[in-house]
One Martini backbone bead per residue (centre of mass of N, CA, C, O) as a GRO file, in nm:
protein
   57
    1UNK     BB    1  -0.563   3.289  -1.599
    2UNK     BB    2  -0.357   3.191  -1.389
    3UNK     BB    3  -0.440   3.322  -1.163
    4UNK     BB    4  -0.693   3.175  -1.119
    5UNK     BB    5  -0.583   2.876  -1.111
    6UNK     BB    6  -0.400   2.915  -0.844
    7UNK     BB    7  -0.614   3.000  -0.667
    8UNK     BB    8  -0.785   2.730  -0.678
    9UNK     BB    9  -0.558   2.552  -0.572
   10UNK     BB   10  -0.520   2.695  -0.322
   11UNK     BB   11  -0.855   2.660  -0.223
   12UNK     BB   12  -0.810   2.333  -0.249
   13UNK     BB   13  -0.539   2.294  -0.051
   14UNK     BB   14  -0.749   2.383   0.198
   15UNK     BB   15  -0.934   2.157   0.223
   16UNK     BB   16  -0.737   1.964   0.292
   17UNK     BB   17  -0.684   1.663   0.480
   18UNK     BB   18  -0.441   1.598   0.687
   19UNK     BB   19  -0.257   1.378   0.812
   20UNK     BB   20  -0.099   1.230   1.080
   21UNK     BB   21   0.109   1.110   1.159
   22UNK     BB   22   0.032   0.869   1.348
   23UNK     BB   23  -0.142   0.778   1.076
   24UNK     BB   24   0.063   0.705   0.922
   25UNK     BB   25   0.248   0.495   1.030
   26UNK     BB   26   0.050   0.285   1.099
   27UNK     BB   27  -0.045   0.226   0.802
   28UNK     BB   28   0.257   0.154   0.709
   29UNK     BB   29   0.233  -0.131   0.880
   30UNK     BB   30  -0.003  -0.235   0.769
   31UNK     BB   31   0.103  -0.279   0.527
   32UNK     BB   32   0.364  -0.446   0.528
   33UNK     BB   33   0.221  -0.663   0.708
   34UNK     BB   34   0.018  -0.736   0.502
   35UNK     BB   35   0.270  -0.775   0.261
   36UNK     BB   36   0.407  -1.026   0.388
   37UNK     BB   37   0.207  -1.242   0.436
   38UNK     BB   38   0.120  -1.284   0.158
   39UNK     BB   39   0.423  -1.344   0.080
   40UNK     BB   40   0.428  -1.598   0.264
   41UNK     BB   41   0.187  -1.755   0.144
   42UNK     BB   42   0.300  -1.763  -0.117
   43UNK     BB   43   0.530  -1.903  -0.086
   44UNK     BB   44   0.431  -2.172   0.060
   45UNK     BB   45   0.248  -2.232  -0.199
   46UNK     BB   46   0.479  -2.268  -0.383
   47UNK     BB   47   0.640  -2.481  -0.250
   48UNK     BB   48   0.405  -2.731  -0.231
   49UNK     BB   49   0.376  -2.726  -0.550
   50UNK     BB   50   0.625  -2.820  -0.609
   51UNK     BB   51   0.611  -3.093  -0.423
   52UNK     BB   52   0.392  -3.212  -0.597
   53UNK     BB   53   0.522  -3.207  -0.878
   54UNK     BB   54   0.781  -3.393  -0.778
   55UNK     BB   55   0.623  -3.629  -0.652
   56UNK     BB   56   0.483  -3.705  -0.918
   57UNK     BB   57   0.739  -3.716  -1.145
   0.00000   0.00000   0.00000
């Protein structure tokens, strides 16, 4: 049974499409990039709700 079971994994294993590096670096840099981007967004935005906050009250 287990012989069945790893010989099934090894045969899913060879169907897999493996990414290039090179494909795999840009996707990278994409999430980072696009990870900042959104980080610097909610920054700004928290910092003006702050200033409108403080200047409310």
């Amino acid at each position: 049974m287990k012989k069945g079971f790893f010989k099934g994994v090894k045969t899913e294993f060879s169907k897999i499409l493996w990414p290039k590096k090179e494909d795999v670096a840009k996707e990278t840099v994409a999430v980072i990039s696009v990870s900042a981007a959104v980080g610097a967004i909610i920054f700004v935005a928290d910092a003006a709700f702050k200033f409108i906050i403080y200047v409310i009250s």
